[in-house]
C-alpha positions as CSV (number, residue, x, y, z in Angstrom):
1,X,-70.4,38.2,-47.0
2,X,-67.5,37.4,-44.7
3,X,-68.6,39.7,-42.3
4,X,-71.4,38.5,-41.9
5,X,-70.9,34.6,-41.8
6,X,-68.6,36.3,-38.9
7,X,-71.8,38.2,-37.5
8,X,-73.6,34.7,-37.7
9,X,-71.3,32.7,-36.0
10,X,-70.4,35.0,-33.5
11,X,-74.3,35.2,-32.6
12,X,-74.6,31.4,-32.9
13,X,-71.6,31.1,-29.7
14,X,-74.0,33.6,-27.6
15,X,-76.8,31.7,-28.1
16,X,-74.8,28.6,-27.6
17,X,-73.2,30.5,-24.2
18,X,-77.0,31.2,-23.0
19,X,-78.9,28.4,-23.7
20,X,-75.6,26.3,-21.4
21,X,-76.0,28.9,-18.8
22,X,-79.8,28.6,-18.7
23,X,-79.1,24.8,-18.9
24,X,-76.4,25.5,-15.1
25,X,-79.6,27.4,-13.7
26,X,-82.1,24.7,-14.2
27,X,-79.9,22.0,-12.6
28,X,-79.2,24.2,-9.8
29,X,-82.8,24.6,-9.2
30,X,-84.0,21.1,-9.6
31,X,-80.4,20.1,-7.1
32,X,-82.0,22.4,-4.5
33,X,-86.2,21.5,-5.0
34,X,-85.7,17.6,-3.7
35,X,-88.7,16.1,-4.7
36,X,-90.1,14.2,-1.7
37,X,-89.9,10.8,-1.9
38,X,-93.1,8.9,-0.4
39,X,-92.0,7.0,2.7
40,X,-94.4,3.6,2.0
41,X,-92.5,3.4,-1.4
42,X,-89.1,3.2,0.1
43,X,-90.4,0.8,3.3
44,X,-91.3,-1.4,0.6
45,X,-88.5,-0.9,-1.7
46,X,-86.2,-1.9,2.0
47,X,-87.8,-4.9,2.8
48,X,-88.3,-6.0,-1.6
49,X,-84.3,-5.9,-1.4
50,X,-84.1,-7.8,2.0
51,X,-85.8,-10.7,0.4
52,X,-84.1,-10.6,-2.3
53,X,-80.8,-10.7,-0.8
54,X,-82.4,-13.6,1.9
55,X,-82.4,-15.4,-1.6
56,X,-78.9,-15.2,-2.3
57,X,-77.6,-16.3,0.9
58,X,-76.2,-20.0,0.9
59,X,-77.6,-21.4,4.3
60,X,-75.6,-24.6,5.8
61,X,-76.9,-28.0,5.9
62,X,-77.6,-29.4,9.7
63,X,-74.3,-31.7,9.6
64,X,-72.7,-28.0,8.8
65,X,-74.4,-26.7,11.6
66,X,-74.1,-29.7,14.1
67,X,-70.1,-29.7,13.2
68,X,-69.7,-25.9,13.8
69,X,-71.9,-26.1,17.3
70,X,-69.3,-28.8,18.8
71,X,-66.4,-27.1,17.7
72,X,-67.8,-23.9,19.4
73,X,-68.1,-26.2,22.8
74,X,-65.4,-28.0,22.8
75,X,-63.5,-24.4,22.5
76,X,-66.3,-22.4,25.4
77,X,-65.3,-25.8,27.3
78,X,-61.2,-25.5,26.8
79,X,-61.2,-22.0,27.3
80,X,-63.2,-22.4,30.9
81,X,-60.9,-24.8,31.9
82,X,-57.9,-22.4,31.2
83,X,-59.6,-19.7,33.2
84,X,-60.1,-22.2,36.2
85,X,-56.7,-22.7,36.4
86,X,-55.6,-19.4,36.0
87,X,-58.2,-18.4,38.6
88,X,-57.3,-21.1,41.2
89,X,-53.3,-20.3,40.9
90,X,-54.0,-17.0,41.5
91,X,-55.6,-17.2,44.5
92,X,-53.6,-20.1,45.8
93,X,-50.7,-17.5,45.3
94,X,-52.7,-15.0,47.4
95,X,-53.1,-17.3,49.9
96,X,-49.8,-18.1,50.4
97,X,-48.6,-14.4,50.5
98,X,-50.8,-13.9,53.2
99,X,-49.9,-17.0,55.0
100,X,-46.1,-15.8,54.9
101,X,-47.3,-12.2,55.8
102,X,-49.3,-13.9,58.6
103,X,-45.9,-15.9,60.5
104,X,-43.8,-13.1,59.7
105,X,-45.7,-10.8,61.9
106,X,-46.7,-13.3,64.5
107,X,-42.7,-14.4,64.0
108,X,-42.1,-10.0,64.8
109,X,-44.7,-10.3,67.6
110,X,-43.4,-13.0,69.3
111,X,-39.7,-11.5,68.8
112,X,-41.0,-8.4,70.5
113,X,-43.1,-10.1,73.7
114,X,-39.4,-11.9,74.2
115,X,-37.5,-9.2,74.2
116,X,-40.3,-7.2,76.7
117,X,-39.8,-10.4,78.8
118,X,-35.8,-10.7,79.1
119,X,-35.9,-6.4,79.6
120,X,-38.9,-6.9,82.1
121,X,-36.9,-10.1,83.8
122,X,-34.0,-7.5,84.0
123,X,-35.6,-5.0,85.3
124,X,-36.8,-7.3,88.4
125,X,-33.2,-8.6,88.7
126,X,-31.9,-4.9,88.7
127,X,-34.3,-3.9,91.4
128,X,-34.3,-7.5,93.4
129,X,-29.9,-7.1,93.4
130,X,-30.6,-3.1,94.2
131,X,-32.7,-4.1,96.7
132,X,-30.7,-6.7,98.6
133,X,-27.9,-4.4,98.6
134,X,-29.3,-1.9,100.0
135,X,-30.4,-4.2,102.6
136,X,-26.8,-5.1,103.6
């Protein structure tokens, strides 16, 4: 009797062992055959949840609103400002390097038409004095 109440059990863990395998299998199969979900059901299932969740949201009341507009302006308007300055510093800085950029080249050129003048006014006394000597 043993032996077979061993039999029995043994048999019972096969079975057991198939029918869990045969269980694997027919998960697989339905994981790989999606059924195909019809696309009006989940359009309208999208836009069911939209509304509901436009019914949760806590909308402000127009002083709310009114309050939170000015701040925004007053903020744009101090911000603009800011930039303005920034902006006009800038190119009041620019304008002022090019000014000095301007009068130190017209500062060179006038240097330089000097200095041609006193080697030209040289040169005329050289050859005026060369000239009267060779004269004598």
């Amino acid at each position: 009797m043993a032996k077979k109440d061993d039999f029995l059990a043994e048999e019972a863990k096969a079975a057991d062992k198939a029918k869990k395998k045969a269980e694997k299998a027919d998960k697989k199969a339905s994981k790989d055959k999606k059924p195909r979900k019809n696309p009006f059901k989940a359009i309208g299932a999208f836009f069911k949840s939209v509304r509901s969740e436009g019914k949760k949201v806590v909308w402000p009341k127009a002083g709310e609103v009114f309050k939170n507009t000015l701040v925004v302006l007053v903020v744009i308007l101090i911000l603009g400002v800011m930039i303005y300055l920034v902006d006009l510093g800038l190119t009041q800085g620019m304008k002022g390097i090019k000014n000095l950029a301007e009068k130190t080249t017209a500062a060179e050129e006038t240097t330089e038409a000097t200095t041609a003048e006193a080697l030209e006014e040289a040169t005329v006394e050289d050859t005026t004095e060369a000239t009267t000597e060779a004269a004598e």
